[in-house]
Kinemage of the C-alpha trace (Angstrom):
@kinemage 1
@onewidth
@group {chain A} dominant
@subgroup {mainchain}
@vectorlist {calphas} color= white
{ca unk a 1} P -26.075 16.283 29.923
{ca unk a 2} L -23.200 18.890 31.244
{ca unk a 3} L -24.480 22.488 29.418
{ca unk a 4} L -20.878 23.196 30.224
{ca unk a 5} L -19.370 20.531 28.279
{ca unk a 6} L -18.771 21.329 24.572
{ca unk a 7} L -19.657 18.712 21.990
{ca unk a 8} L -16.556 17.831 19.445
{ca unk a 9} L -19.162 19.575 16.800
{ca unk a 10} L -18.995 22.712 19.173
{ca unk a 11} L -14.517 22.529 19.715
{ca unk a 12} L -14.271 22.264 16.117
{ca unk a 13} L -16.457 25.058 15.377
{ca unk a 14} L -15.318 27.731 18.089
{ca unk a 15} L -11.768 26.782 17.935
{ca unk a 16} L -9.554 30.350 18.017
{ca unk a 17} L -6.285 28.901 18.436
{ca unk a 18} L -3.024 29.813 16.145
{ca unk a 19} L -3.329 28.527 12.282
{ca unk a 20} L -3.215 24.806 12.129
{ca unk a 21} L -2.330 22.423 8.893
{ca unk a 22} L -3.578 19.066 9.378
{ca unk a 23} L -2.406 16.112 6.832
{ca unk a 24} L -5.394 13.792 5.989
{ca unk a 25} L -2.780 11.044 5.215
{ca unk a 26} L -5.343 8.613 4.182
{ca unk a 27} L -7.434 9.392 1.083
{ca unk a 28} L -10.533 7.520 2.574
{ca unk a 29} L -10.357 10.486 5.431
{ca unk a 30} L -10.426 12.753 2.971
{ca unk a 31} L -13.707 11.581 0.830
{ca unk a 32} L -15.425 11.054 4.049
{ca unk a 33} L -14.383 14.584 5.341
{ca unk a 34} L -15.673 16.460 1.940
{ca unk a 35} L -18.911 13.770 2.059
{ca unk a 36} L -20.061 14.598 6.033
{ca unk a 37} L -19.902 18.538 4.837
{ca unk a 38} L -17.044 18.335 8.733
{ca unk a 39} L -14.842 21.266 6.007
{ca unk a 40} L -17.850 23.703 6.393
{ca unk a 41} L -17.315 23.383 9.853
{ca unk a 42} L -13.615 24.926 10.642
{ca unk a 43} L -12.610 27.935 10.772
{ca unk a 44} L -10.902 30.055 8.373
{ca unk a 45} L -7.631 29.307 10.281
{ca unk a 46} L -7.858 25.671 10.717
{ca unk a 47} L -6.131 23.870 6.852
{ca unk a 48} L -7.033 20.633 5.795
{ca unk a 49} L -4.290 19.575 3.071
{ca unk a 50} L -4.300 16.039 1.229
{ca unk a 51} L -1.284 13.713 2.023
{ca unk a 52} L 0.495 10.243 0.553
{ca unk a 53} L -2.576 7.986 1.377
{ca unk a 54} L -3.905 6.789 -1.577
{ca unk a 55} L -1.988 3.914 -2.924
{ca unk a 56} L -3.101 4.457 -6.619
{ca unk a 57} L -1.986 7.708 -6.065
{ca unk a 58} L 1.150 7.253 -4.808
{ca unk a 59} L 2.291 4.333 -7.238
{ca unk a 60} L 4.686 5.907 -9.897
{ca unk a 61} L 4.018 5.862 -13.662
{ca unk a 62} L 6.878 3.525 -14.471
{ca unk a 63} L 4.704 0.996 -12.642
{ca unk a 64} L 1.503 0.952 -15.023
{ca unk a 65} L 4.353 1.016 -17.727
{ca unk a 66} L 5.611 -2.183 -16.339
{ca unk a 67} L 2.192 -3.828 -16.484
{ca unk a 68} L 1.358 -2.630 -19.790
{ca unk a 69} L 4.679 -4.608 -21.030
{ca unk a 70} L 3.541 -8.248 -19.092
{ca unk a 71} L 0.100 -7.365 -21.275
{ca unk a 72} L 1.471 -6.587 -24.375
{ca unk a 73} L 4.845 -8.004 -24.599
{ca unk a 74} L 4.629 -11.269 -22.560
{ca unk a 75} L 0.633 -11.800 -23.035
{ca unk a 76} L 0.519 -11.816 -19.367
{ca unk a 77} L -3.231 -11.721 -18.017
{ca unk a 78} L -3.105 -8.955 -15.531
{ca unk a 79} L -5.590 -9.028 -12.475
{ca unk a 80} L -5.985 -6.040 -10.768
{ca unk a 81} L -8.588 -3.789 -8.937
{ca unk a 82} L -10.298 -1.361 -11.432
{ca unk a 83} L -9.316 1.803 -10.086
{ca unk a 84} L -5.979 0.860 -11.650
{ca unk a 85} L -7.013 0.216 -15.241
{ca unk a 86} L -7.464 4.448 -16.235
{ca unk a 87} L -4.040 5.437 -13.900
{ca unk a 88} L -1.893 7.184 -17.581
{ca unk a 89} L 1.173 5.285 -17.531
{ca unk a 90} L 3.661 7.048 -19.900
{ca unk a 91} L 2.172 6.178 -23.436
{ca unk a 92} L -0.411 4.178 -22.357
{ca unk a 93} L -2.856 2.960 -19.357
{ca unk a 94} L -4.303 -0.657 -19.052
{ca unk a 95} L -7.205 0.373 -20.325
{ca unk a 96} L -5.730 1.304 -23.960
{ca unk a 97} L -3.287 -2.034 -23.518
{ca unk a 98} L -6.722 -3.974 -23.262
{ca unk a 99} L -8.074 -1.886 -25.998
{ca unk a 100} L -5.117 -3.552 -27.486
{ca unk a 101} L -5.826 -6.783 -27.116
{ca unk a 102} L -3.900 -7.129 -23.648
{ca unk a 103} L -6.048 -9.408 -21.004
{ca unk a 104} L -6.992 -7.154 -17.817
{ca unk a 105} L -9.161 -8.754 -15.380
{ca unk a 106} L -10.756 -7.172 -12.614
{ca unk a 107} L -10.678 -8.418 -9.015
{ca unk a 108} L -11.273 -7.924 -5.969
{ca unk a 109} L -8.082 -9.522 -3.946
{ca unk a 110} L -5.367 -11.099 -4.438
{ca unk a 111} L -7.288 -14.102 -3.382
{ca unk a 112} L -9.311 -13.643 -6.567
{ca unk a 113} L -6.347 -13.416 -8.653
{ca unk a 114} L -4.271 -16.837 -7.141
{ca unk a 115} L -8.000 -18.837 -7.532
{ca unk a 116} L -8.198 -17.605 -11.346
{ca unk a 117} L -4.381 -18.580 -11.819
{ca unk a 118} L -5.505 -22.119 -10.458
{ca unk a 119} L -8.515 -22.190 -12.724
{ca unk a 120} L -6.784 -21.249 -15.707
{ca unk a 121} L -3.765 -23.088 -15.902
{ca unk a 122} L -2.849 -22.099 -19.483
{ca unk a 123} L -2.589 -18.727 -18.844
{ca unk a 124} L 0.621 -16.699 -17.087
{ca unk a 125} L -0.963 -14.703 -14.587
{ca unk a 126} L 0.301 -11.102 -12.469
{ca unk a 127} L -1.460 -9.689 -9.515
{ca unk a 128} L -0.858 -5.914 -9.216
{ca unk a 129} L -0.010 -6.057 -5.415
{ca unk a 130} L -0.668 -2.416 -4.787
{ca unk a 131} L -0.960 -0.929 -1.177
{ca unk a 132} L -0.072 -0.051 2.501
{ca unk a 133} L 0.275 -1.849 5.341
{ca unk a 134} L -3.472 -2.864 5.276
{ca unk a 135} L -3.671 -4.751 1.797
{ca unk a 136} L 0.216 -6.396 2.344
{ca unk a 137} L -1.142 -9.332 4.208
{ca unk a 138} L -3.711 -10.790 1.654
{ca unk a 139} L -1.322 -10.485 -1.271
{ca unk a 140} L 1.527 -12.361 0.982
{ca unk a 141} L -1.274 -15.260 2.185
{ca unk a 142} L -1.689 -15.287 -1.967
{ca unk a 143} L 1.613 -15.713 -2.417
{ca unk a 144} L 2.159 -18.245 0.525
{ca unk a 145} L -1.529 -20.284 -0.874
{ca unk a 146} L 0.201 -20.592 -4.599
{ca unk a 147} L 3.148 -21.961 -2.864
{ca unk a 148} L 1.409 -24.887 -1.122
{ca unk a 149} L -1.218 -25.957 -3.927
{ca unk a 150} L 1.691 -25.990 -6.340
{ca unk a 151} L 0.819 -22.952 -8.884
{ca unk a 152} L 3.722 -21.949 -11.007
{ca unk a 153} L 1.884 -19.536 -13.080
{ca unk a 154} L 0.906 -16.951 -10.133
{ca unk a 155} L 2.845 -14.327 -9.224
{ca unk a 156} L 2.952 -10.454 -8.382
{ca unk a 157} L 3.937 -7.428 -9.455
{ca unk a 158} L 4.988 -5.675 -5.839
{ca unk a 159} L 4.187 -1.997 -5.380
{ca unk a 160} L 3.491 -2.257 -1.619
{ca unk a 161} L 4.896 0.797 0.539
{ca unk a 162} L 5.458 1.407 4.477
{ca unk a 163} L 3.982 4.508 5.928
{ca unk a 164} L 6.741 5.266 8.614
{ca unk a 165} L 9.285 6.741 6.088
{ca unk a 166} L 6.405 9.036 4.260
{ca unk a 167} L 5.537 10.532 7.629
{ca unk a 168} L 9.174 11.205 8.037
{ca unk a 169} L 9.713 12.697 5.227
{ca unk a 170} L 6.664 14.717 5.050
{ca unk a 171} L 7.208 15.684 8.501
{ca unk a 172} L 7.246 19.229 7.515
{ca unk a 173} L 4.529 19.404 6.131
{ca unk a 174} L 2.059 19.778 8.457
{ca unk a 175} L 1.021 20.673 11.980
{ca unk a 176} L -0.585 17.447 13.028
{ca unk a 177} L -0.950 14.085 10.801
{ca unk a 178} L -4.564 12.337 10.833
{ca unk a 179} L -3.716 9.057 10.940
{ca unk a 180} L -5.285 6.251 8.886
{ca unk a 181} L -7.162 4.202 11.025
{ca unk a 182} L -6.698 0.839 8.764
{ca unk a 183} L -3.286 1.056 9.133
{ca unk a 184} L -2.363 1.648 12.207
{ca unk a 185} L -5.178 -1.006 13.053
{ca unk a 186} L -2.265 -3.214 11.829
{ca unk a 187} L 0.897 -1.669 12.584
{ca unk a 188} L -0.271 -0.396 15.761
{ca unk a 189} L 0.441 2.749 17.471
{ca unk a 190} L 4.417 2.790 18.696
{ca unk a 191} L 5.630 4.327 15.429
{ca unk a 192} L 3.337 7.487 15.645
{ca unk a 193} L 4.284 7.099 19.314
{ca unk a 194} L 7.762 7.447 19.029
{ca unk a 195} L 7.105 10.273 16.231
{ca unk a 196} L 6.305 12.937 19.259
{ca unk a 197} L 9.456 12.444 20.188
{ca unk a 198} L 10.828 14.284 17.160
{ca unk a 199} L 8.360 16.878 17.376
{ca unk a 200} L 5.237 15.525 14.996
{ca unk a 201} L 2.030 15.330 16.284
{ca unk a 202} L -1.092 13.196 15.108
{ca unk a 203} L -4.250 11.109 15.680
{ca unk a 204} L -5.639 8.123 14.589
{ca unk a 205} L -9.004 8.578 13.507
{ca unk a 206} L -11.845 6.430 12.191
{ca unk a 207} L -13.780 6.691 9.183
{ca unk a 208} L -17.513 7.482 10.499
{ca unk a 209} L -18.834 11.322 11.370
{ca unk a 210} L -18.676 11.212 15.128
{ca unk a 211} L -15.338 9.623 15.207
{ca unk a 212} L -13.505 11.967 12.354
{ca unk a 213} L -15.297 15.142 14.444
{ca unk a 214} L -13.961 13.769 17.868
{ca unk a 215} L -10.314 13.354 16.261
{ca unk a 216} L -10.581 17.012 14.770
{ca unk a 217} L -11.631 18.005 18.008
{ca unk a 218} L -8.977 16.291 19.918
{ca unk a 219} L -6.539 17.922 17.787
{ca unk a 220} L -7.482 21.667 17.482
{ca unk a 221} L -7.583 20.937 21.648
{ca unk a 222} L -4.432 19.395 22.075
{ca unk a 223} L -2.152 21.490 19.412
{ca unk a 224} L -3.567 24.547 21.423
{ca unk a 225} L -1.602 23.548 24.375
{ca unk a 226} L 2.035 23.726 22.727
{ca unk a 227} L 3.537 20.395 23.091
{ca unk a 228} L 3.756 17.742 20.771
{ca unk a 229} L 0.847 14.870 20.890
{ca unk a 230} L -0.377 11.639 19.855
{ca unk a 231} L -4.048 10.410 20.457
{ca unk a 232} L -5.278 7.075 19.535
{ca unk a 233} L -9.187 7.970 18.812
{ca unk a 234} L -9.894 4.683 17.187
{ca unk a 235} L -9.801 2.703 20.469
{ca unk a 236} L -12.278 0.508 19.261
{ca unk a 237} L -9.833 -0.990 16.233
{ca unk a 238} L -6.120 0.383 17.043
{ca unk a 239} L -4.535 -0.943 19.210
{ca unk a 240} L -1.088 -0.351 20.764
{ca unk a 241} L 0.521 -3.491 19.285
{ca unk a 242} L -1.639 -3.749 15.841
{ca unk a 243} L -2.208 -7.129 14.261
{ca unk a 244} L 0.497 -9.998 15.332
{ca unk a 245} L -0.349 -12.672 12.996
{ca unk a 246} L -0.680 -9.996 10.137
{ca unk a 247} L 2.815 -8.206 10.915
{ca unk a 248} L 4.571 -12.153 11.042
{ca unk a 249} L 2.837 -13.365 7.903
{ca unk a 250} L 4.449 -10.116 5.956
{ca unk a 251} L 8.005 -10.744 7.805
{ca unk a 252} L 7.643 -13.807 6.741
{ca unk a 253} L 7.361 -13.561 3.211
{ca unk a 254} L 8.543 -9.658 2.263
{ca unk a 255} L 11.622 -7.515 3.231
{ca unk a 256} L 12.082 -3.728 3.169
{ca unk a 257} L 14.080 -2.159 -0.153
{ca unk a 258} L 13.816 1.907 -1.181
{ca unk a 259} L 10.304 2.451 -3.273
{ca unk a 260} L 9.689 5.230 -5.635
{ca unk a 261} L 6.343 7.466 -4.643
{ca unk a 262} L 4.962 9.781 -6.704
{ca unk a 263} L 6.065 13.476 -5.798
{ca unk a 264} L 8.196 12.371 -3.182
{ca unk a 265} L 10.330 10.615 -5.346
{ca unk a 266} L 12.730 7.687 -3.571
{ca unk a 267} L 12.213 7.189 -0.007
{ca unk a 268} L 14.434 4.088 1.174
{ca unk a 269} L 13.465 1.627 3.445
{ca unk a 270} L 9.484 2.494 2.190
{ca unk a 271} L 8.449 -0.277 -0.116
{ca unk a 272} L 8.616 -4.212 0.367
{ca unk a 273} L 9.934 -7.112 -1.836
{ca unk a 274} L 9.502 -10.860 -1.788
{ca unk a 275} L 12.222 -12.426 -0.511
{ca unk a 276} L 14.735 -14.607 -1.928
{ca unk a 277} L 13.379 -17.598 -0.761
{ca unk a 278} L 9.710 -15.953 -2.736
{ca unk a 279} L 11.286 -14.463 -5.381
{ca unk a 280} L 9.703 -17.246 -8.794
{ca unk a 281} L 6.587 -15.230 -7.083
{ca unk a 282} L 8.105 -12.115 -8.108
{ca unk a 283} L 6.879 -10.875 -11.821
{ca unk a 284} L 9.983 -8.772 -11.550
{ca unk a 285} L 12.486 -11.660 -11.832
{ca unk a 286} L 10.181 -13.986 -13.477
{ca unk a 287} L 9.588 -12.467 -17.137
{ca unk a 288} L 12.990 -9.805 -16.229
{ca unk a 289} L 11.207 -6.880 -17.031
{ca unk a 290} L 13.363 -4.218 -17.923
{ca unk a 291} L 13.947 -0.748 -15.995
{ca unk a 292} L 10.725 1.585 -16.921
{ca unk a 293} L 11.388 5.120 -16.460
{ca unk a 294} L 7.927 6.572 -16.492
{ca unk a 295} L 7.047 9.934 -17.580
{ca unk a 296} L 3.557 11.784 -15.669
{ca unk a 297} L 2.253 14.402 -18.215
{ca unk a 298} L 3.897 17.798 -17.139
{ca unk a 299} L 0.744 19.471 -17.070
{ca unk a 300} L -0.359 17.175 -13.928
{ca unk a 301} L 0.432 18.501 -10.438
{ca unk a 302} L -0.601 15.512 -8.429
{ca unk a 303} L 2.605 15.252 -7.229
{ca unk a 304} L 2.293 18.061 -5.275
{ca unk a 305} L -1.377 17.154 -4.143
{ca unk a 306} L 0.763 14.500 -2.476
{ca unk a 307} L 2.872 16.068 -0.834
{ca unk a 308} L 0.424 18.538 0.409
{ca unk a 309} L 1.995 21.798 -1.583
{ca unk a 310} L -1.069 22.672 -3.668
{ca unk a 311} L -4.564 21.577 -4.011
{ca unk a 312} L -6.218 19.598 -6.396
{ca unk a 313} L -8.008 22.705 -7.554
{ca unk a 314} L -4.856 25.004 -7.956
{ca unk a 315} L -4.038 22.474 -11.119
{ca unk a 316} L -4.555 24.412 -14.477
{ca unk a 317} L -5.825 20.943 -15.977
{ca unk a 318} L -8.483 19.900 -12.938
{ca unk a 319} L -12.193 20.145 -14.271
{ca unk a 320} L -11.531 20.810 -17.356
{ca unk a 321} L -8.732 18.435 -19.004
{ca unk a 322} L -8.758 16.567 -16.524
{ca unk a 323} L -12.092 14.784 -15.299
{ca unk a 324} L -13.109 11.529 -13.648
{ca unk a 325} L -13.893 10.155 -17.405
{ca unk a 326} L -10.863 11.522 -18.484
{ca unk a 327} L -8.009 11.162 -15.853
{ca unk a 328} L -4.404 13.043 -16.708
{ca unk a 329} L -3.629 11.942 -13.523
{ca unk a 330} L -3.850 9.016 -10.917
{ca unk a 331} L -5.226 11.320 -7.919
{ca unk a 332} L -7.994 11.850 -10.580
{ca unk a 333} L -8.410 7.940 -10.930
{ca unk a 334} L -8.536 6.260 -7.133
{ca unk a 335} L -11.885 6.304 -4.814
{ca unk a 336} L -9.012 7.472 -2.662
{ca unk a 337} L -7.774 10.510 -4.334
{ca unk a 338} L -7.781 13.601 -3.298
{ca unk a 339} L -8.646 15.385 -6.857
{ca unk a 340} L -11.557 12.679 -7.441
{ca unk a 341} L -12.520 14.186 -3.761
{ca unk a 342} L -12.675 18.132 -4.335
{ca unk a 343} L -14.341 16.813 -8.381
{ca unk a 344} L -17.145 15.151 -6.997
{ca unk a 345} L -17.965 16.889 -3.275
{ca unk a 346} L -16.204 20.610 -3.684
{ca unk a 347} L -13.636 22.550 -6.138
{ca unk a 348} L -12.122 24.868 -3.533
């Protein structure tokens, strides 16, 4: 071994460069950060903020309202992951609408939810298709499976969103953007690319110790040098073109349209919708549920958790209103959030 070459352990640890924000846009990155102890290691001068990531998260309340209507008021049985069920919507969650009687059924994929609509062919069913670039493809094959075996009483309620126009917008932010790994692993690396070229800098990183340190290390190194970077240090997943078949099965069946996101309000171009040619998939159009203008309880700053302008911990209500068992708030909710994160590993 080189005694003169420094271990990524050793960069991270020694760095005494200028202060440095870096974006953990994915909320898996930031769980795994808190969990491998890696924010012990930096220095006082090196930030670690909480960005959009977490799909849960970033959903907006007038979404879970929406479901808890197709429960209640069209005796719709909703399939959905669980981390959904305790998000507040404005009056209610899915978990009081099933306290109400409303049928929630847990799954886990959209796969899951198009085989139950086939088994139970008395029932109207609604997958909550929430998520990024990553999850888009299996609701779309759901969609595309219904089509061909005939089922009339699938379809989806669409909260998917696009990454590109969140890093734009949250630009500003921060320093340097860790990129998620899963996503890019799909979409490739020619957006974050292209993003150097205005001036943002980021890495893709992986998910285990030695390849989040080796990211972190890569950065503090590179943003010492002045110039705007990108570094793909998830070689082994991400590639430069992503996944094909994935990116032409969504074209195929979704389009782009503006999407709401919690704390950053409406970013256009972000979110995806069936198109017309999909749309009796579309639990939008099919049971013409009306506009929902949610309403987040005031005293919840997740919001700005999202965006990366407070921490979880700066929240009046986190730890003490607001717990894990007891959620005022979706970042609360999601294995992916950041205030589930600094709960369960460290309330900085």
């Amino acid at each position: 071994m080189d005694k003169g070459k420094k271990t990524a352990k050793e960069i991270i640890e020694e760095y005494d460069g200028p202060a440095v924000r870096i974006m953990e846009v994915c909320g898996t990155h930031t769980h795994e950060i808190f969990r491998l102890g890696i924010r012990k290691l930096l220095p006082k001068q090196v930030e670690l903020i909480s960005g959009p990531g977490c799909p849960v998260c970033v959903t907006p309340v007038s979404y879970i309202d929406e479901a808890v209507y197709l429960a209640l008021e069209k005796n719709v049985t909703i399939c959905t992951f669980g981390d959904l069920v305790r998000v507040p919507g404005t009056k209610k969650s899915l978990a009081d609408a099933r306290s109400e009687g409303g049928k929630i059924h847990i799954v886990y994929s959209p796969a899951d939810a198009e085989k139950y609509a086939k088994e139970h062919p008395d029932e109207e069913v609604v997958f909550l298709s929430v998520g990024f670039e990553t999850t888009t493809p299996a609701g779309c094959l759901s969609v595309k499976k219904a089509k061909e075996e005939g089922i009339t009483n699938y379809s989806i309620l669409i909260a998917n969103k696009t990454m590109p126009q969140a890093y734009e917008a949250l630009k500003e932010s921060a320093d340097i953007f860790l990129y998620p790994g899963h996503v890019n692993a799909i979409t490739g690396t020619k957006l974050c690319e292209d993003l150097v070229k205005e001036g943002v800098s980021g890495v893709v990183a992986g998910f285990t110790a030695k390849e989040l340190l080796t990211a972190l290390a890569v950065a503090l190194t590179r943003f010492q040098k002045g110039k705007p970077f990108f570094v793909n240090c998830y070689p082994r997943v991400v590639t430069e073109e992503g996944s094909k078949e994935a990116q032409k099965l969504v074209d195929m069946l979704m389009e782009p349209c503006d999407s709401e996101w919690r704390g950053l309000g409406i970013i256009p171009g972000s979110g995806l919708n069936l198109r017309p040619e999909w749309e009796m998939y579309d639990a939008r159009k099919k049971y013409q549920i009306p506009v929902m203008e949610g309403r987040a309880n005031p005293a919840c700053r997740c919001g700005e958790v999202l965006q990366g302008k407070c921490k979880p911990s700066d929240c009046k209500v986190f730890g003490t209103v607001c717990i894990p068992q007891h959620p005022v708030g979706a970042c609360m909710v999601s294995g992916e959030g950041a205030c589930s994160a600094y709960y369960m590993y460290g309330r900085e």
